[in-house]
PyMOL Python script that loads the backbone (N, CA, C, O; Angstrom):
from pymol import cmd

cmd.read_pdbstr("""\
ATOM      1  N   UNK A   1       1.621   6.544  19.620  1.00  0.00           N
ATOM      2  CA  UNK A   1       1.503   5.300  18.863  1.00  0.00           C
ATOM      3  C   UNK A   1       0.336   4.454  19.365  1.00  0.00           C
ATOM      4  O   UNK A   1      -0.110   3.638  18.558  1.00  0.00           O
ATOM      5  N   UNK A   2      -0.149   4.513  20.403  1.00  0.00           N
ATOM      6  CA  UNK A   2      -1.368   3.641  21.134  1.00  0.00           C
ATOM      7  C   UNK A   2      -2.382   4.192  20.369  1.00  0.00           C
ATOM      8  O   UNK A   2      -3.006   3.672  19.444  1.00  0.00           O
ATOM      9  N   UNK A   3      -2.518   5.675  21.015  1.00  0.00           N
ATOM     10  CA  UNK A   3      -4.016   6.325  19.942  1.00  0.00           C
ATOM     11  C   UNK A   3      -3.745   5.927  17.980  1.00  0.00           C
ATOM     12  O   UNK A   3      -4.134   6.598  17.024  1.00  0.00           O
ATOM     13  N   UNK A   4      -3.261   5.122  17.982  1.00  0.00           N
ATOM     14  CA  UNK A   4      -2.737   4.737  16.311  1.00  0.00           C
ATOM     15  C   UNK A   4      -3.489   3.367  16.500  1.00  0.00           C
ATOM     16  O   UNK A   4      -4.654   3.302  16.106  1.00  0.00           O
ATOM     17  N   UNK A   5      -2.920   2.312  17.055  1.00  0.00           N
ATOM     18  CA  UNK A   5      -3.109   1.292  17.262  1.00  0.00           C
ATOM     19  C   UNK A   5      -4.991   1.095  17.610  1.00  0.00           C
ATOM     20  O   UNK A   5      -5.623   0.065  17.377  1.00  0.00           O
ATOM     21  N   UNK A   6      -5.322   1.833  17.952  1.00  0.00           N
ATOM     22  CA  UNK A   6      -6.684   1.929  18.466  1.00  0.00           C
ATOM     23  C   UNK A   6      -7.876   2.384  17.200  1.00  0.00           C
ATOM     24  O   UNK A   6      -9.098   2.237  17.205  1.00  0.00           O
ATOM     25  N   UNK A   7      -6.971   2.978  16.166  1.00  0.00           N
ATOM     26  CA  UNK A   7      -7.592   3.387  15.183  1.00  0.00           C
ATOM     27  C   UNK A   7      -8.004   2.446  14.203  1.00  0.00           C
ATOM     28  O   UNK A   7      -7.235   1.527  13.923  1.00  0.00           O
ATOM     29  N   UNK A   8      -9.138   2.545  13.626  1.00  0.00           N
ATOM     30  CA  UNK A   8      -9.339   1.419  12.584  1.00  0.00           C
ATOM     31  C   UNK A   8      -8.728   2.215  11.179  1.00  0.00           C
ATOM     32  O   UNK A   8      -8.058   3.248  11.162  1.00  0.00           O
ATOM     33  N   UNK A   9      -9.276   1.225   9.787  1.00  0.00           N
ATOM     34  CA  UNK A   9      -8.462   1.470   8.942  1.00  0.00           C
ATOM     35  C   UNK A   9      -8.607   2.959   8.116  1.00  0.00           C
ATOM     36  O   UNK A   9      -7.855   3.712   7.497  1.00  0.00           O
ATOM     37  N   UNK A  10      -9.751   2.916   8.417  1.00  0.00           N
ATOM     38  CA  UNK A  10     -10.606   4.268   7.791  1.00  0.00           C
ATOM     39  C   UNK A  10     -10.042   5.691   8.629  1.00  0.00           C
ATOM     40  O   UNK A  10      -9.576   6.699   8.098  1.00  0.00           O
ATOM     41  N   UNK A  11     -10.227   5.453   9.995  1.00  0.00           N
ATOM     42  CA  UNK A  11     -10.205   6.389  10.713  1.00  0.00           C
ATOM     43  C   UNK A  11      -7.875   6.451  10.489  1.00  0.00           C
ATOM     44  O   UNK A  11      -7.262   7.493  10.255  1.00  0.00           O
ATOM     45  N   UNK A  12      -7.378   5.410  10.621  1.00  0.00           N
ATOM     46  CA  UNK A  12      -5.990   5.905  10.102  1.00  0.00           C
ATOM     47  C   UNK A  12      -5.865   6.418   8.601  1.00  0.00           C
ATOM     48  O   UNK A  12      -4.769   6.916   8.343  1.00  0.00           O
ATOM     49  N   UNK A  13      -6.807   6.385   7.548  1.00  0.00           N
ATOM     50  CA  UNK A  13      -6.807   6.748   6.007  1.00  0.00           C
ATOM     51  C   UNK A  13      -7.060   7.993   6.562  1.00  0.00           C
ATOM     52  O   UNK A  13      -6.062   8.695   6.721  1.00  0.00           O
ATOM     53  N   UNK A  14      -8.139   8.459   6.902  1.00  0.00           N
ATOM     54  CA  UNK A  14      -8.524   9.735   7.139  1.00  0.00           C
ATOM     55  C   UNK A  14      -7.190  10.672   7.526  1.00  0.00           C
ATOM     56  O   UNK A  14      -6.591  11.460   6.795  1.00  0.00           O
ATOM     57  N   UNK A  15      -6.934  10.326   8.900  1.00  0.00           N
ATOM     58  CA  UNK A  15      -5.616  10.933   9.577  1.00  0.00           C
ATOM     59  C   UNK A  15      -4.373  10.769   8.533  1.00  0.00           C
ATOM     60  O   UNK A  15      -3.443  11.568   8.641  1.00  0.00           O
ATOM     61  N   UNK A  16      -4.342  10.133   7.898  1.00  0.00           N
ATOM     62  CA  UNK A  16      -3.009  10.329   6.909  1.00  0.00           C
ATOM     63  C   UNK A  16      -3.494  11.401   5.686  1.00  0.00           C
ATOM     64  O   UNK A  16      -2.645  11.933   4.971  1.00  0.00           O
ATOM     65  N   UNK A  17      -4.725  11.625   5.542  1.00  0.00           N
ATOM     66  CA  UNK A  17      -5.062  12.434   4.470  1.00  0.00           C
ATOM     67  C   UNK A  17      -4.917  13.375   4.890  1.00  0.00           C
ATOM     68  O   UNK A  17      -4.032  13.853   4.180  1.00  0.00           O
ATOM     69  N   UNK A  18      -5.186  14.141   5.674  1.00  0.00           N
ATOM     70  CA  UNK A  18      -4.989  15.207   6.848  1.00  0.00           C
ATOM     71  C   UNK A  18      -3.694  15.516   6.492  1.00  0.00           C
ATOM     72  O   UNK A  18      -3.483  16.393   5.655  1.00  0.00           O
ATOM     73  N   UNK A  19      -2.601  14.768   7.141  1.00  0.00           N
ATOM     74  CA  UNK A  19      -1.497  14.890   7.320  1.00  0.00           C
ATOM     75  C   UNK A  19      -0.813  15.787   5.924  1.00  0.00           C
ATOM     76  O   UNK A  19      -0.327  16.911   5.796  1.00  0.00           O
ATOM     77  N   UNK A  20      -1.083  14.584   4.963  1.00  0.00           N
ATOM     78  CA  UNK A  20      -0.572  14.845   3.727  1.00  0.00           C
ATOM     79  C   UNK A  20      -1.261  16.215   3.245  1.00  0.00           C
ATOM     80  O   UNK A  20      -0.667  16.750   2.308  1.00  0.00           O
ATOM     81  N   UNK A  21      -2.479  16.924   3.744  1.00  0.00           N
ATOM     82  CA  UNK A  21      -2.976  18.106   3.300  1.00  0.00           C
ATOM     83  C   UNK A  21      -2.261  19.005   3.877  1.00  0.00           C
ATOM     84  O   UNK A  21      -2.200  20.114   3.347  1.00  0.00           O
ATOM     85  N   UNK A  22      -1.446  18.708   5.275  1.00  0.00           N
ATOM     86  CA  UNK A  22      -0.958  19.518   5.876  1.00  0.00           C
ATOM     87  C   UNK A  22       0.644  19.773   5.060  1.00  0.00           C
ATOM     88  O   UNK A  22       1.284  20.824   5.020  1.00  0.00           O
ATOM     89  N   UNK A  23       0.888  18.866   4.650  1.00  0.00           N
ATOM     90  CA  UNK A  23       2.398  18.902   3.949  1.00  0.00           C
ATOM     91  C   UNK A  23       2.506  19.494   2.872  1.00  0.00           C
ATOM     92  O   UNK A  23       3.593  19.915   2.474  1.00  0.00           O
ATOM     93  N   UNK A  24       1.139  19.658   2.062  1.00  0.00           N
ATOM     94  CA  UNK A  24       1.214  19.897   1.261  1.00  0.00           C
ATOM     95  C   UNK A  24       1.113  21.498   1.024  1.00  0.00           C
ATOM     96  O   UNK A  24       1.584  22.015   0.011  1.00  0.00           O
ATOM     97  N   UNK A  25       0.475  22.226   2.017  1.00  0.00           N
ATOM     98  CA  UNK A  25       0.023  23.365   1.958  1.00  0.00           C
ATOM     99  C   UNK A  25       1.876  24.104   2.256  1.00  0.00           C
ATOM    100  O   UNK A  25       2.031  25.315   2.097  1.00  0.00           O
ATOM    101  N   UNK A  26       2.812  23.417   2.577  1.00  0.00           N
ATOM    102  CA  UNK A  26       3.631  24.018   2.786  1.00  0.00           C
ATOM    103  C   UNK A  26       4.039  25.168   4.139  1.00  0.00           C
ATOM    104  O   UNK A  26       5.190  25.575   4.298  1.00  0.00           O
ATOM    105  N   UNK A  27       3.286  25.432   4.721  1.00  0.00           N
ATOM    106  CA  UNK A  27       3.060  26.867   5.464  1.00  0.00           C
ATOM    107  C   UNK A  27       3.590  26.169   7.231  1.00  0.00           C
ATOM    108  O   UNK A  27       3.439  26.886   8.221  1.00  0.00           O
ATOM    109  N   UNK A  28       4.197  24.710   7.356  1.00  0.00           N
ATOM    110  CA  UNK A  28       4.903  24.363   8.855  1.00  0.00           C
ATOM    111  C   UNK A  28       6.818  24.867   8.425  1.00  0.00           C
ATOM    112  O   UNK A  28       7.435  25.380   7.492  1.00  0.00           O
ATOM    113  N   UNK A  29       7.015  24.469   9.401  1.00  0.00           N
ATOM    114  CA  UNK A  29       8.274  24.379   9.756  1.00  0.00           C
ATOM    115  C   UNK A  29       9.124  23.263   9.412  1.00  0.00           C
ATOM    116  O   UNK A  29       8.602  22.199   9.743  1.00  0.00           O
ATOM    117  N   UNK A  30      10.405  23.123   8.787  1.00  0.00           N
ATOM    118  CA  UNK A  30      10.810  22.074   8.727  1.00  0.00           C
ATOM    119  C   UNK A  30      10.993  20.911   9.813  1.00  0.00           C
ATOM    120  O   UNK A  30      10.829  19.742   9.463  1.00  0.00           O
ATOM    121  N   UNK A  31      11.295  21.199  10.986  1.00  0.00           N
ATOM    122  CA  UNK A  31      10.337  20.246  12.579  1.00  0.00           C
ATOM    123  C   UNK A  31       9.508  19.702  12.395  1.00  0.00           C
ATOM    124  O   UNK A  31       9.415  18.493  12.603  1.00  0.00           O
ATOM    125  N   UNK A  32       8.167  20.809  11.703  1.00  0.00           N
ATOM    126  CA  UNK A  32       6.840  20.606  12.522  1.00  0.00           C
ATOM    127  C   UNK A  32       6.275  19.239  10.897  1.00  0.00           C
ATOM    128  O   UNK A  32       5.553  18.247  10.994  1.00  0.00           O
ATOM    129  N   UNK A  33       7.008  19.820   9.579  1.00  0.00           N
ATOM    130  CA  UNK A  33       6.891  18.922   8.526  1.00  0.00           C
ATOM    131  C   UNK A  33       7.913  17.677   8.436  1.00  0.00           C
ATOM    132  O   UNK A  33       7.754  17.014   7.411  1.00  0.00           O
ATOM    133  N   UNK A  34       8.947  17.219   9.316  1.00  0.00           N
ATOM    134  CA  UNK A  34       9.454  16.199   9.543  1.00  0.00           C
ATOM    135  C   UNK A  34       8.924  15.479  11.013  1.00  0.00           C
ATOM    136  O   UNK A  34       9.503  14.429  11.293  1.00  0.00           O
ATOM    137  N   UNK A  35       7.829  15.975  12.013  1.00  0.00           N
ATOM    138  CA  UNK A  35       7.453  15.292  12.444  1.00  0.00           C
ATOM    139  C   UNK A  35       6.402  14.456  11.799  1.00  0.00           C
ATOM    140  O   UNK A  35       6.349  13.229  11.886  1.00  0.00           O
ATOM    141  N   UNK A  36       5.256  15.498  10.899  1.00  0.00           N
ATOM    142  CA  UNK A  36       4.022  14.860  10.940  1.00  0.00           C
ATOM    143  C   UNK A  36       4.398  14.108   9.825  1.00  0.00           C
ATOM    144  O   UNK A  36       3.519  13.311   9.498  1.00  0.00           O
ATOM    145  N   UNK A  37       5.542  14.082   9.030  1.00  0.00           N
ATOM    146  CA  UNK A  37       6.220  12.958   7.768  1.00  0.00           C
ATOM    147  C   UNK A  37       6.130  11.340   8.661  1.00  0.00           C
ATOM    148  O   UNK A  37       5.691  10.219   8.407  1.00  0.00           O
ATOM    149  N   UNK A  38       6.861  12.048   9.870  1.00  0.00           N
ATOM    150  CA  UNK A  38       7.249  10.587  10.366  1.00  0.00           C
ATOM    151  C   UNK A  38       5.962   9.980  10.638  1.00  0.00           C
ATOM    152  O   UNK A  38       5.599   8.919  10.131  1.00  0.00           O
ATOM    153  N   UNK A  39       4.892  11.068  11.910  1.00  0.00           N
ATOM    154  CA  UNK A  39       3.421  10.029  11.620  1.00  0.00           C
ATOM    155  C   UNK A  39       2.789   9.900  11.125  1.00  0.00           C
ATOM    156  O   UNK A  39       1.692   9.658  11.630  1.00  0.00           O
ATOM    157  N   UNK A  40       2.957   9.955   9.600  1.00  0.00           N
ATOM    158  CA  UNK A  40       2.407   9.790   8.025  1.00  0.00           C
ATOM    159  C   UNK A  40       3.054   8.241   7.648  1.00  0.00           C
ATOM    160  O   UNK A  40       2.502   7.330   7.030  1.00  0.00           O
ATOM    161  N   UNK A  41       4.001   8.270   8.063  1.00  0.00           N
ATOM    162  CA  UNK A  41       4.752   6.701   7.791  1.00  0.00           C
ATOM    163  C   UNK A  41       4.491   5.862   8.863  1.00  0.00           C
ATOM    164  O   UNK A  41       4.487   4.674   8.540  1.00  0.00           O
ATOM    165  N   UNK A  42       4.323   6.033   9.753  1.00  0.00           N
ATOM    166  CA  UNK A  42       3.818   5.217  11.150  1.00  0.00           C
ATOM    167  C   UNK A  42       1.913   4.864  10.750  1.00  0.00           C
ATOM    168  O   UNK A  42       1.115   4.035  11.188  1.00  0.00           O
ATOM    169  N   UNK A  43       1.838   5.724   9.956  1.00  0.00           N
ATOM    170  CA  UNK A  43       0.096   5.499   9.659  1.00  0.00           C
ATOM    171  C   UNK A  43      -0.266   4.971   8.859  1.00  0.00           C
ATOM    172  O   UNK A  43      -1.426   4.612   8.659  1.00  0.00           O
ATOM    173  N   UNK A  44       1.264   4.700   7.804  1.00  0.00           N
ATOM    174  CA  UNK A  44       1.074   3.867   6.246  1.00  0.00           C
ATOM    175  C   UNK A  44       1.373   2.150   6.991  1.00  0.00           C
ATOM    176  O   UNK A  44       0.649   1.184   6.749  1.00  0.00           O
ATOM    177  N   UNK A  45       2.403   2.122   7.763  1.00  0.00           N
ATOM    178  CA  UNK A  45       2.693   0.645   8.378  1.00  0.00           C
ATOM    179  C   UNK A  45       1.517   0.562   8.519  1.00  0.00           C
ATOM    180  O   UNK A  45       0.964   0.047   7.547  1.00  0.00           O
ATOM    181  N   UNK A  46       0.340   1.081   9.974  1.00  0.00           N
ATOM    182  CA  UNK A  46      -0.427   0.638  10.492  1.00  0.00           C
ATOM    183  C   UNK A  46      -1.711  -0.073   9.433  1.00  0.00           C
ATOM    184  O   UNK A  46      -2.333  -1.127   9.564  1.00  0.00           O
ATOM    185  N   UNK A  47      -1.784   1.010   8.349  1.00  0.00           N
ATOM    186  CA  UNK A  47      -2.854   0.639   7.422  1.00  0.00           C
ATOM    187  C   UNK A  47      -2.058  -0.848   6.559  1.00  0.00           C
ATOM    188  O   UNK A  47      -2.492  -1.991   6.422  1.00  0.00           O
ATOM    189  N   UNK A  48      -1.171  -0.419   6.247  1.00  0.00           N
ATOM    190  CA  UNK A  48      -0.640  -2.009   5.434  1.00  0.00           C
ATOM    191  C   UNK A  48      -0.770  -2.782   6.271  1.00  0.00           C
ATOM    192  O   UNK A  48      -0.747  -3.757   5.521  1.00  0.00           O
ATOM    193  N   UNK A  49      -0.936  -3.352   7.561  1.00  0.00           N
ATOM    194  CA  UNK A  49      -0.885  -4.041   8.973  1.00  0.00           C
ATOM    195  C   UNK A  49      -2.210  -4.285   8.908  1.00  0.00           C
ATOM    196  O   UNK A  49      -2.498  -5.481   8.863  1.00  0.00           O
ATOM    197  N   UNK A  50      -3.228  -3.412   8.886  1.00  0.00           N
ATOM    198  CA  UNK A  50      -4.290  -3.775   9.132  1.00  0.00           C
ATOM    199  C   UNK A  50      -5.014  -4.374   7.504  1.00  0.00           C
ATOM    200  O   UNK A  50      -5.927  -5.193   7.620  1.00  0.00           O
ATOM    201  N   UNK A  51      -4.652  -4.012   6.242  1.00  0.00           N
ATOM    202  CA  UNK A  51      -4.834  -4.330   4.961  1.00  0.00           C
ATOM    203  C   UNK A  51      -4.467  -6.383   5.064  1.00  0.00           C
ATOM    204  O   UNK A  51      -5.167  -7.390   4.962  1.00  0.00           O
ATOM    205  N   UNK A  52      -3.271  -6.151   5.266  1.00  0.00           N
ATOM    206  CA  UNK A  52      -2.376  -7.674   5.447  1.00  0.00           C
ATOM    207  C   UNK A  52      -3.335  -8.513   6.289  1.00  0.00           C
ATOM    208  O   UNK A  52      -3.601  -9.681   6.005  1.00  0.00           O
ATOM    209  N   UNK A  53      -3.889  -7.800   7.436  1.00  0.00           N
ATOM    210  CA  UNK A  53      -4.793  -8.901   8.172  1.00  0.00           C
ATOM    211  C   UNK A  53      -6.251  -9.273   8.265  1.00  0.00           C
ATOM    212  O   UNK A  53      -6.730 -10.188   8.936  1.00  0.00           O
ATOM    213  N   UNK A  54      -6.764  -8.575   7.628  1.00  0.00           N
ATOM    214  CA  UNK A  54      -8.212  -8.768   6.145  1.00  0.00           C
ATOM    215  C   UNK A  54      -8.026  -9.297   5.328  1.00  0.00           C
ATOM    216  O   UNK A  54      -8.871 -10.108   4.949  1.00  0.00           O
ATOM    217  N   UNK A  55      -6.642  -9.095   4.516  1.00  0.00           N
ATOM    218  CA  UNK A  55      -6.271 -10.326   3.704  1.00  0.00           C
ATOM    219  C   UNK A  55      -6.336 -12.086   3.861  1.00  0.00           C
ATOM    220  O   UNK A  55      -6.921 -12.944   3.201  1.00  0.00           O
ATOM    221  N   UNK A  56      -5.370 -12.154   5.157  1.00  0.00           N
ATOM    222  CA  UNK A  56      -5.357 -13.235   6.015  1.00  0.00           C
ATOM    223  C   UNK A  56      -6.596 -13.795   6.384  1.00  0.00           C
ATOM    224  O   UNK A  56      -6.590 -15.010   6.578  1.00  0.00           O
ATOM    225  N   UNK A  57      -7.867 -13.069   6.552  1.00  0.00           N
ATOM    226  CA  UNK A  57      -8.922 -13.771   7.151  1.00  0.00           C
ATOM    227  C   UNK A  57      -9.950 -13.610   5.790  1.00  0.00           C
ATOM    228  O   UNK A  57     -10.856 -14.441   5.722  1.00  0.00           O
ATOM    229  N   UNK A  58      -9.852 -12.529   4.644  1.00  0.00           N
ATOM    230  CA  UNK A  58     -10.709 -13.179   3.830  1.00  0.00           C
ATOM    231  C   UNK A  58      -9.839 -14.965   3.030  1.00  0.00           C
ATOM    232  O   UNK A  58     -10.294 -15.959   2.464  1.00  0.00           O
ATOM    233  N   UNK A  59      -8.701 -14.579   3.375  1.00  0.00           N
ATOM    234  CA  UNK A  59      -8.052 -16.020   2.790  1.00  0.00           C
ATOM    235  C   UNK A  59      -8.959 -17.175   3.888  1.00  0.00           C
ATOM    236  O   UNK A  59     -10.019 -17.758   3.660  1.00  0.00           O
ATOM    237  N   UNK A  60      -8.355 -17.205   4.733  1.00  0.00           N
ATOM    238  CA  UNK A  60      -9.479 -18.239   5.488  1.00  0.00           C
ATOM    239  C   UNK A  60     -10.302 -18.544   5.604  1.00  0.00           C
ATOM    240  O   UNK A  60     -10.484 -19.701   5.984  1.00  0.00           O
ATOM    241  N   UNK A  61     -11.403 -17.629   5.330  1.00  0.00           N
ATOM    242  CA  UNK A  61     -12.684 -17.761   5.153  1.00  0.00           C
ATOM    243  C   UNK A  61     -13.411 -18.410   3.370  1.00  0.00           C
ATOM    244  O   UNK A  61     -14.409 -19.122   3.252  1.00  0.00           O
ATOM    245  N   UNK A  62     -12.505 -17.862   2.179  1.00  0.00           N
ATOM    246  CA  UNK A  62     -12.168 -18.715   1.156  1.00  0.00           C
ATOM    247  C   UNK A  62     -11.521 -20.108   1.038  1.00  0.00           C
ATOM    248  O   UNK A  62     -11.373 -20.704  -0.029  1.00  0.00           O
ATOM    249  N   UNK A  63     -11.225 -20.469   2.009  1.00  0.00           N
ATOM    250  CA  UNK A  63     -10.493 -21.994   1.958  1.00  0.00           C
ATOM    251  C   UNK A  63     -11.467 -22.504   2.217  1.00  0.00           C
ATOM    252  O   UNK A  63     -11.885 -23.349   1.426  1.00  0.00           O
ATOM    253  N   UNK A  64     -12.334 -22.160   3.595  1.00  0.00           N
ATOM    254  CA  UNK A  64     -13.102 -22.834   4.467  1.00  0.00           C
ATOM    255  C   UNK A  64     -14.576 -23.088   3.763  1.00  0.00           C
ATOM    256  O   UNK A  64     -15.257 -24.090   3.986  1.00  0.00           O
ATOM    257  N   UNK A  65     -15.051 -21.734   2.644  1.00  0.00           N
ATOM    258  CA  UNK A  65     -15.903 -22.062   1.698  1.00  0.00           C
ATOM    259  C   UNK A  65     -15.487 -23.107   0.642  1.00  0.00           C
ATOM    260  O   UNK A  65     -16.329 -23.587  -0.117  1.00  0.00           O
ATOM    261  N   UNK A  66     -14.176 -23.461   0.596  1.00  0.00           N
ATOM    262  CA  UNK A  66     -14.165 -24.378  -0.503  1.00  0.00           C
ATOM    263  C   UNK A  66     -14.419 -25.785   0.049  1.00  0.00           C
ATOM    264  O   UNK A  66     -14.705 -26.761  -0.645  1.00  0.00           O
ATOM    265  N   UNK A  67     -14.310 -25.775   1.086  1.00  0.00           N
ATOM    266  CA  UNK A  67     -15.293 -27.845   1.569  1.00  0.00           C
ATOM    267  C   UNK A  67     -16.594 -27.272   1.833  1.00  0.00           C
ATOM    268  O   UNK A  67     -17.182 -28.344   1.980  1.00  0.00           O
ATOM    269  N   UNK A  68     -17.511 -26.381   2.010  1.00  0.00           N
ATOM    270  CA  UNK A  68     -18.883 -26.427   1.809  1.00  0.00           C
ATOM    271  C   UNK A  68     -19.481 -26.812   0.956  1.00  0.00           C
ATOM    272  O   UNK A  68     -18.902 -26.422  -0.057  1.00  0.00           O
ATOM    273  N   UNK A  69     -20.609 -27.550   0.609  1.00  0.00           N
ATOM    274  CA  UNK A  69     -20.785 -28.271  -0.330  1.00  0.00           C
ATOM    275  C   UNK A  69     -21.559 -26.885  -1.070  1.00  0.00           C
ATOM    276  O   UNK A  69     -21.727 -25.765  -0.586  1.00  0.00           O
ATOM    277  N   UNK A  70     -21.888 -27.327  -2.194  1.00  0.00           N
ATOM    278  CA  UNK A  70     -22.164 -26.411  -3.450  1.00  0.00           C
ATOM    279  C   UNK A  70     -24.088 -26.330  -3.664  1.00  0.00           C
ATOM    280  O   UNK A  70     -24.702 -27.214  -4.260  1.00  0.00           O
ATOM    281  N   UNK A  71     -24.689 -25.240  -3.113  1.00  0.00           N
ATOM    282  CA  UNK A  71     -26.031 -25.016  -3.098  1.00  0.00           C
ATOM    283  C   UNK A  71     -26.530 -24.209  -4.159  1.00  0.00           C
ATOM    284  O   UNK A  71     -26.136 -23.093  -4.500  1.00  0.00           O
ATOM    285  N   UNK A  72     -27.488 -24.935  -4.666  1.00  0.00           N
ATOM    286  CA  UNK A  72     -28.209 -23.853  -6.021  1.00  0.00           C
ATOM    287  C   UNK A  72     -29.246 -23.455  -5.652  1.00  0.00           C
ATOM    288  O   UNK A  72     -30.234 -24.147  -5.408  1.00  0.00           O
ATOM    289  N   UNK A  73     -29.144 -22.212  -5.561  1.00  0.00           N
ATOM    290  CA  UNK A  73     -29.858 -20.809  -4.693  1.00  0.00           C
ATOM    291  C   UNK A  73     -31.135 -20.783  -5.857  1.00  0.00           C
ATOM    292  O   UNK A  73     -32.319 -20.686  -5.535  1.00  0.00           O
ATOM    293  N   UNK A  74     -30.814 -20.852  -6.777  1.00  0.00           N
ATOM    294  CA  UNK A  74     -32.044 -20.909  -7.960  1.00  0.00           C
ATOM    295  C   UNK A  74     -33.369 -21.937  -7.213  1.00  0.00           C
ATOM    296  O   UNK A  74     -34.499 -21.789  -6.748  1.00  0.00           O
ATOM    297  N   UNK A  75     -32.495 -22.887  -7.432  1.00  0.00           N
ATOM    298  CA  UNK A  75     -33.670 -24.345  -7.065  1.00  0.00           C
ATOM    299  C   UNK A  75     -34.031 -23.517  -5.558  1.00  0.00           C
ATOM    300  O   UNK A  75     -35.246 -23.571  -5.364  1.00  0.00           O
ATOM    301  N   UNK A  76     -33.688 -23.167  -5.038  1.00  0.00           N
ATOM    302  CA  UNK A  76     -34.068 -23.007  -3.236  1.00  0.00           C
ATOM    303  C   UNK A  76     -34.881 -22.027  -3.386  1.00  0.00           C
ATOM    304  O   UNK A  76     -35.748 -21.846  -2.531  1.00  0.00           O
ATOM    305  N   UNK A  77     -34.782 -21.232  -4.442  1.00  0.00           N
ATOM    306  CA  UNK A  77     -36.113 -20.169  -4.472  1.00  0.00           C
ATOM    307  C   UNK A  77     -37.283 -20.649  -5.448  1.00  0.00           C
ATOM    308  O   UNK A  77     -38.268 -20.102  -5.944  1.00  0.00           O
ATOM    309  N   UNK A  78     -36.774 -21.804  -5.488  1.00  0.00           N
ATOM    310  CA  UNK A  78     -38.026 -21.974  -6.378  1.00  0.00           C
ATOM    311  C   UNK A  78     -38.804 -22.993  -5.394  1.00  0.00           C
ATOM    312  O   UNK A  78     -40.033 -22.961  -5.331  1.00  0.00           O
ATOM    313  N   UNK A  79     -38.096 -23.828  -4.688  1.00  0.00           N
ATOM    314  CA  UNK A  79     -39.424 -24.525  -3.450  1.00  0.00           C
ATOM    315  C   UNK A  79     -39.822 -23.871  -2.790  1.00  0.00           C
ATOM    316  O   UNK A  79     -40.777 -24.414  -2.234  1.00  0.00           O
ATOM    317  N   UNK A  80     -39.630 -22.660  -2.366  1.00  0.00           N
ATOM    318  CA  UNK A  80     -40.004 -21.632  -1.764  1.00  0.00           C
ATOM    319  C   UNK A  80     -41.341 -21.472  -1.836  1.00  0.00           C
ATOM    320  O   UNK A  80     -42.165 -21.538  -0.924  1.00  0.00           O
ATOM    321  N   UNK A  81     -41.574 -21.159  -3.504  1.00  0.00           N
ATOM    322  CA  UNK A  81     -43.179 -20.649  -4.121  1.00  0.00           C
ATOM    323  C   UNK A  81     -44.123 -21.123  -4.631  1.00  0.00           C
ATOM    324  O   UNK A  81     -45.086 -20.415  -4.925  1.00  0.00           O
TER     325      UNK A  81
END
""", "prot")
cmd.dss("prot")
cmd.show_as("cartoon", "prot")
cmd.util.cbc("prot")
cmd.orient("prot")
């Protein structure tokens, strides 16, 4: 679970795609396909975990643009030239 935690979101997408290729091919053991089930679901928390907290900070970062005052990028390229 640490080497999970250490993973970013991509690198846990990846490893769950894996997983699920592995389940799918059929050819483990019912063991060896109820373990890697379980760290297929331990890898879906982590990604919803890490989804939920990008959420949280593009939210914050949208609030915090809304008291910036309002700049027209047009006019600013035009004193430019």
């Amino acid at each position: 679970m640490s080497e999970l935690k250490s993973m970013n979101y991509e690198e846990s997408f990846q490893r769950l795609e894996d997983l699920v290729e592995k389940l799918e091919s059929g050819e483990m053991s019912l063991e060896e396909s109820l373990r890697i089930f379980e760290e297929s679901i331990q890898i879906v928390r982590r990604c919803s975990q890490l989804l939920e907290e990008a959420e949280r900070k593009i939210e914050i970062l949208t609030e915090n643009a809304d008291s910036l005052p309002d700049i027209d990028l047009e006019d600013s390229a035009d004193n430019k030239e």
